[in-house]
N, C-alpha and C positions, 0 to 999 in steps of 0.2 A: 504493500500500500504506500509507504514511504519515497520507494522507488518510481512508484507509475504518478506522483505528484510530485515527482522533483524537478520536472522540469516546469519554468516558468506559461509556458504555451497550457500545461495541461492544468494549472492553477488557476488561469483567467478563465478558460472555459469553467469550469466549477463555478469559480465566482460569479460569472456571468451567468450562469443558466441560475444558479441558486437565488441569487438578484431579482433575475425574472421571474423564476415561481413564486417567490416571497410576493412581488407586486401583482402577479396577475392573482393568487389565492386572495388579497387583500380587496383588488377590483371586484375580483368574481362574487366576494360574501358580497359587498357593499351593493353590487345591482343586485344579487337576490332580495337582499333585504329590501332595496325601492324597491322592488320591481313587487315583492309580499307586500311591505306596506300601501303603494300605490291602489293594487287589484283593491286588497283589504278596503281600501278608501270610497272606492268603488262600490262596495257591497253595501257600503255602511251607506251609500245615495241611496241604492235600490230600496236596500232594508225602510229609510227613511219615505222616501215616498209609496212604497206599500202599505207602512203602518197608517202617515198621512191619510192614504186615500179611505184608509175603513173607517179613521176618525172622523174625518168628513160625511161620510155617510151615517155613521150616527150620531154628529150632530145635525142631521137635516130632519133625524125622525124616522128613518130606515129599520125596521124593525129586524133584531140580534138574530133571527131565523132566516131572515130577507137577506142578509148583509151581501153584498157581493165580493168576495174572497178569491185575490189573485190564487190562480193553482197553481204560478211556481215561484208564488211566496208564501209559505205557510204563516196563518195568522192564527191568535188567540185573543179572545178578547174576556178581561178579567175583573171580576169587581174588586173593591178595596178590601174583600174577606177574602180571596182570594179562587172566588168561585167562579167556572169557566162561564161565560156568558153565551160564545159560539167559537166556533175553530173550523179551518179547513174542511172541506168533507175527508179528504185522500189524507190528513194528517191523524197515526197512530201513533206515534210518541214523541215526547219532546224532549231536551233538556237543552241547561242555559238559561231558559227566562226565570227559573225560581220557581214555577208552577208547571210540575209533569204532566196534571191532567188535561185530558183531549176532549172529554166528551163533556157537552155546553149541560148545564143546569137545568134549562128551556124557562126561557123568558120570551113571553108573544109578544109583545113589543116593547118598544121606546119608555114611553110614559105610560102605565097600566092607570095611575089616577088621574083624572082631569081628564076636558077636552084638548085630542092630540093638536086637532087645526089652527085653536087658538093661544097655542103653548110659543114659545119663542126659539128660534133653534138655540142649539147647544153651543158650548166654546171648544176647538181646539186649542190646546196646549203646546208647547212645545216638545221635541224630542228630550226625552231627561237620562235616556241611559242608550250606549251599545252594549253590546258582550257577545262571545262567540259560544257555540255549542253546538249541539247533535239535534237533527230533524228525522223520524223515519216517513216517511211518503210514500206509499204505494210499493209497502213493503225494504223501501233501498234507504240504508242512515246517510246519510250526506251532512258534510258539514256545513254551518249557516252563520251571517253575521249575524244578529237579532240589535232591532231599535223597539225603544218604548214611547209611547206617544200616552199622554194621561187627555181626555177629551169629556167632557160634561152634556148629556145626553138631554132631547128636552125633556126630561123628567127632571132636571136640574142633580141627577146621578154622576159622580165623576168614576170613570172604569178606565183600565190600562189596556192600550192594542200592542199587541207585539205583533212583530213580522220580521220576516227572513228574507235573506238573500244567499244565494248558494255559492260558496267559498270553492265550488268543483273547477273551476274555469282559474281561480289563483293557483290552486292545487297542482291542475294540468298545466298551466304556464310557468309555475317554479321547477317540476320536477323536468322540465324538457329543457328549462334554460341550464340548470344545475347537469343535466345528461351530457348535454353538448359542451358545458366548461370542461368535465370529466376526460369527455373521449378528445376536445383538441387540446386541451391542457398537454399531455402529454406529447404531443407531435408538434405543440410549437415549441416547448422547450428542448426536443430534441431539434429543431431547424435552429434555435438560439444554439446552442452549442455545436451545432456544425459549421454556422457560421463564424461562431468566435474562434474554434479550432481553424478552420481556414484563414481567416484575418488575421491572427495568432501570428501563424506560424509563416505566411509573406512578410508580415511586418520584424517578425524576427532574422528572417532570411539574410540580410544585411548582416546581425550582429554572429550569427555561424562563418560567417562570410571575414567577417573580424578576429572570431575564435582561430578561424582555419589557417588564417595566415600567422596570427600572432605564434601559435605553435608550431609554424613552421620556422620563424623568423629565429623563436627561443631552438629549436632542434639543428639548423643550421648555424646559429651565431653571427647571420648576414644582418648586422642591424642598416645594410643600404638598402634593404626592400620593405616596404611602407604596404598599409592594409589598402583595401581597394574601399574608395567613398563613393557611395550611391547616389544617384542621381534625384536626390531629393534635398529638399530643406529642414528635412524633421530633426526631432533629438537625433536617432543613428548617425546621419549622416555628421554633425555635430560633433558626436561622439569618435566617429571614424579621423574627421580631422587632426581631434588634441589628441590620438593616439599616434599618428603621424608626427604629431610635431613634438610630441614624450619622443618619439623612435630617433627623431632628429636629433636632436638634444641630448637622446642617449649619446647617440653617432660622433657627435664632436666630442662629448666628453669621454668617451671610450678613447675617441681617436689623440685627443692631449693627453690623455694618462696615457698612450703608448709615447707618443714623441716625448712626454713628459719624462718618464722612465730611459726611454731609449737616450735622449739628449744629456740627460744628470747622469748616466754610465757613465758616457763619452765623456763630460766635463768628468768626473771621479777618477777616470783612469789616467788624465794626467797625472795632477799629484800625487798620487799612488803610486804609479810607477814610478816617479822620476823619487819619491822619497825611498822606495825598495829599493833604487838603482845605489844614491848614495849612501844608504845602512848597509848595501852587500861591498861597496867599496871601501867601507870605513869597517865592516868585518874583517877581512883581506889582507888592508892595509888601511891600518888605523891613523896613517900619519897624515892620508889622504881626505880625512871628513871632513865636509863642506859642513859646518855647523850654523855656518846663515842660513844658507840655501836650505836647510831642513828643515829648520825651523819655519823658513817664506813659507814653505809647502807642506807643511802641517797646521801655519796658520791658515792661509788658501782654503785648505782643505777644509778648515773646520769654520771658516766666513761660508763655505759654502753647502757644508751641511746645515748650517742654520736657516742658511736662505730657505734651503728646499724643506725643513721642517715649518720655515712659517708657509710658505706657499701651502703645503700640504692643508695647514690648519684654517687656511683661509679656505682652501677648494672640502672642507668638511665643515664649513660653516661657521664656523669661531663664534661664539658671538662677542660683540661690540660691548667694550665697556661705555657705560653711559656717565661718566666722569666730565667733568666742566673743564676746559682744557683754555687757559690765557694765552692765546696762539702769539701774541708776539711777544712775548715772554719766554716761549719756549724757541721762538725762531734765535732770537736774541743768544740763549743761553747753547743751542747747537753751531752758533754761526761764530761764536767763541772760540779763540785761538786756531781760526781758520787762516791762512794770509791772504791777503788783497780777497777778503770780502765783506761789503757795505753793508749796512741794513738802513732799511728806511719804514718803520712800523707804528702803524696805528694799534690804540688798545683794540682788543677784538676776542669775542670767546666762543668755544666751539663745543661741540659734544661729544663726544668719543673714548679711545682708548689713549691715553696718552704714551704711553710704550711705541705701540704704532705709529704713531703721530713721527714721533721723534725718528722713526726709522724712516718713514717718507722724506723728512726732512735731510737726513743724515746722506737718503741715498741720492737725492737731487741734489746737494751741494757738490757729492763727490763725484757725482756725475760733470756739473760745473765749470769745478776746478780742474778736474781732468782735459776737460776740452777749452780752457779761455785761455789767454796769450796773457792777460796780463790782472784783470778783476771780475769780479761778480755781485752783483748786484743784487739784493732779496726786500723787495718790498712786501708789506701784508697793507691791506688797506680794506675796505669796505665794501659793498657793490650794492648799496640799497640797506632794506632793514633784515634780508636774507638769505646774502651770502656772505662768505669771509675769502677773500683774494688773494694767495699768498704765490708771487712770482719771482720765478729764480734766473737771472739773466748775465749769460757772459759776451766776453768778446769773440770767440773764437768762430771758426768759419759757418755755423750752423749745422740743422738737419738740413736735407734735401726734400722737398716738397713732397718726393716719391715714396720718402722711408718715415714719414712721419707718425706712420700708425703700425709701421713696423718695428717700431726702437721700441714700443712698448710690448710685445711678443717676447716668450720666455726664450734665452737661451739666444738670442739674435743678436751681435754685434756689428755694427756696420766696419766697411772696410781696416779705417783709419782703426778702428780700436780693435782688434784682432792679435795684436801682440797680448799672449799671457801676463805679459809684468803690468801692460795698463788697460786691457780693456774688461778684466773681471770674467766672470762667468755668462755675461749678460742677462742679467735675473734682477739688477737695481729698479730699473725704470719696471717690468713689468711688477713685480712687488708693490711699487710706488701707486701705481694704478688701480691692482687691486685692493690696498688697501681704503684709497682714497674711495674706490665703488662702496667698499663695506661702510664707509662714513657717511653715504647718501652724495657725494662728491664726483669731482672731474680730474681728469690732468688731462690736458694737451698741450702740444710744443708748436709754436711760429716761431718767427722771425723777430729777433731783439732789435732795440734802437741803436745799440751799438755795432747791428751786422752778424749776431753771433746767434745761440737758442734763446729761446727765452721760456719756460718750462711755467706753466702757469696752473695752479692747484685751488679748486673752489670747492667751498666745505658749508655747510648751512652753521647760520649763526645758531649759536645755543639762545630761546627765548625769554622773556624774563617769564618768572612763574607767576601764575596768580593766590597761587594758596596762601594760607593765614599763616603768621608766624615769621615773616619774611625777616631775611636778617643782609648783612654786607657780605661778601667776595673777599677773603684774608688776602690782601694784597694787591687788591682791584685799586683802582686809579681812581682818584674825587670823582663824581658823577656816573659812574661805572651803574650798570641796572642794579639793582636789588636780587639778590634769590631767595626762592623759598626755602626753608629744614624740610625734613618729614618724608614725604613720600617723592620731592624732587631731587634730581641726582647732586650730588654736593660737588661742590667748586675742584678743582683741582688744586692740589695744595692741602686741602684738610684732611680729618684725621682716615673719614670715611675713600677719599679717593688715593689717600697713602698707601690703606691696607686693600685695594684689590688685584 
């Protein structure tokens, strides 16, 4: 059972058909009941002007043996003792009105005392009661509505007329509409669940169609082939897209962790080797150890395992410390004991990880100085109420217009920097960049005013907080914003952004 309802196609149908019987069982009572109480309503007219028309005639003076009594409404007519005054000829038993008796008392007429000609007729009354019961007629019980009409006869005698209406015609039009619910009930919820089982399972058609590939794509490992999207606008086809563009997205990041890996060898195996080279020389002959150079390439080596430990922890998501960072303060204090480089900084504060911070900083300077003839220049300034500007600018010959979104790619050194001794691993600038994305930030490189790069880093201002409690920035500048304690991130500098 488990099994023959596990798939989604064979749950809609159930629900669907279940759905529909619940509504058509709920329709189908609902018209039997009008459709009963309507006839019923019906009966209760006939019943009524039946009983009317005998009242009528005995108030005109019609005498209780005379009376003329519809034959397919049975009538009784009753005094206040409950003695039958006439009835039906064809009526042998009654029930329902309170009085089973059938056969009349015999009363010769109307008004036994007085003259009848000059008596005045009688009143009817209104209808005062229905109720339903049992009639026998000419042998057959039938069921009946019955009305009571009370009528004052000219004898100034008030007697009850009851009279009937046959309930045979509600009876036969419930029991045939009730047949017919029965016998199509069944056949149209079997058409409802043929149809949803077919709608079903076209509308799923696409998402098999999805299953099919995706399992091929996981059994092959070709994450270049993409699901087939259907030629509709619906959810599926929706759905077929962002699995395409997951599969995409797999594909690049699959495909940079292999260059990834593959390119951090390549850089690893120098230092490594050229350090193996000079410990087996200095094994040999010890008089021969280059004891700089081992050191260069153990330090090398270990600037560049760290590199590719931060990269790593950025491409796993790191998250961003939310610390208050006084960006030119911190420019100020990395750009220290640098030579021939200026600073020119507005106060300014940012949000982030300050560690990070200082590594972007660290690796655009050295980038900088690396390539300027003679200074470098590092302004932070403002750009509205939110950004924070901080641009690194030397003299030396620039990027080229071609490699400008290449210098920030891992692992990528342009020509000139290609020597081991200066142009690093090429992992600075891309570092630099992602750090700066993790910040909500930019970096791009043009063209300096002096002719050289000029390396430009935008970082969203930290806002002021609105919460209660607001206190100063330990070191913030006269007029600097307010921050909030409590549940806003604390300034950099304090005790809370010391210890993260």
């Amino acid at each position: 059972m488990r099994r023959l309802f596990g798939s989604v196609r064979a749950r809609a149908t159930l629900a669907a058909t279940a759905v529909v019987a619940v509504a058509l069982v709920a329709a189908g009572a609902v018209v039997l009941l009008s459709l009963r109480s309507n006839l019923a309503g019906q009966a209760d007219t006939a019943a009524d002007g039946a009983a009317r028309n005998v009242a009528s005639q005995i108030a005109q003076g019609v005498p209780y043996r005379e009376l003329d009594l519809d034959g397919d409404h049975p009538a009784q007519v009753v005094d206040r003792d409950g003695r039958v005054l006439a009835a039906s000829e064809d009526l042998e038993a009654i029930s329902g009105t309170g009085v089973s008796e059938v056969t009349p008392v015999g009363r010769p007429d109307a008004r036994p005392d007085g003259d009848e000609d000059d008596a005045e007729a009688g009143e009817v009354g209104e209808v005062t009661w229905h109720g339903q019961g049992r009639a026998t007629v000419d042998g057959e019980s039938i069921a009946y509505r019955f009305a009571q009409v009370e009528v004052t006869d000219r004898g100034d005698r008030t007697v009850r007329v009851y009279a009937g209406a046959s309930l045979e015609a509600q009876q036969d039009a419930v029991h045939t509409a009730a047949t017919v619910m029965l016998v199509g009930l069944p056949v149209l919820l079997a058409v409802v669940a043929r149809v949803t089982w077919t709608v079903t399972r076209r509308a799923l058609r696409p998402v098999e169609a999805i299953r099919s590939e995706m399992a091929a794509i996981t059994a092959s490992e070709d994450l270049a082939r993409r699901v087939p999207v259907p030629d509709t606008h619906d959810e599926v086809a929706r759905l077929a897209r962002t699995t395409n563009e997951t599969l995409a997205a797999l594909e690049t990041s699959v495909e940079r962790q292999r260059r990834f890996v593959a390119d951090a060898s390549h850089e690893l195996r120098s230092p490594i080797a050229s350090l193996r080279t000079q410990l087996e020389v200095a094994a040999a002959h010890p008089e021969l150890l280059n004891l700089d150079g081992a050191v260069e390439d153990t330090v090398r080596l270990q600037r560049l395992a760290a590199d590719l430990l931060l990269l790593a922890r950025l491409d796993a998501g790191e998250r961003v410390a939310d610390a208050r960072v006084e960006l030119a303060a911190l420019v100020r204090e990395r750009a220290a004991g640098r030579p021939g480089v200026s600073v020119r900084a507005e106060a300014v504060e940012v949000t982030g990880s300050r560690g990070q911070l200082e590594r972007v900083l660290d690796n655009l300077l050295d980038n900088a100085r690396r390539h300027a003839r003679s200074a470098v220049v590092v302004t932070v300034r403002r750009d509205g109420d939110r950004r924070a500007v901080v641009e690194v600018a030397d003299d030396g010959d620039g990027v080229p217009a071609g490699d400008r979104e290449r210098v920030f790619e891992r692992f990528v050194r342009l020509d000139e920097a290609r020597a081991r001794d200066d142009g690093g691993a090429g992992l600075g600038l891309a570092i630099a960049r992602d750090v700066a994305a993790r910040h909500g930030g930019t970096l791009t490189v043009r063209d300096a005013p002096a002719g050289g790069a000029l390396f430009e880093l935008r970082l969203p201002i930290a806002q002021p907080c609105s919460c209660p409690g607001v206190r100063d920035v330990p070191g913030a500048p006269a007029g600097a914003p307010r921050w909030a304690s409590g549940p806003c991130p604390a300034p950099s500098g304090t005790r809370a952004a010391r210890g993260r």
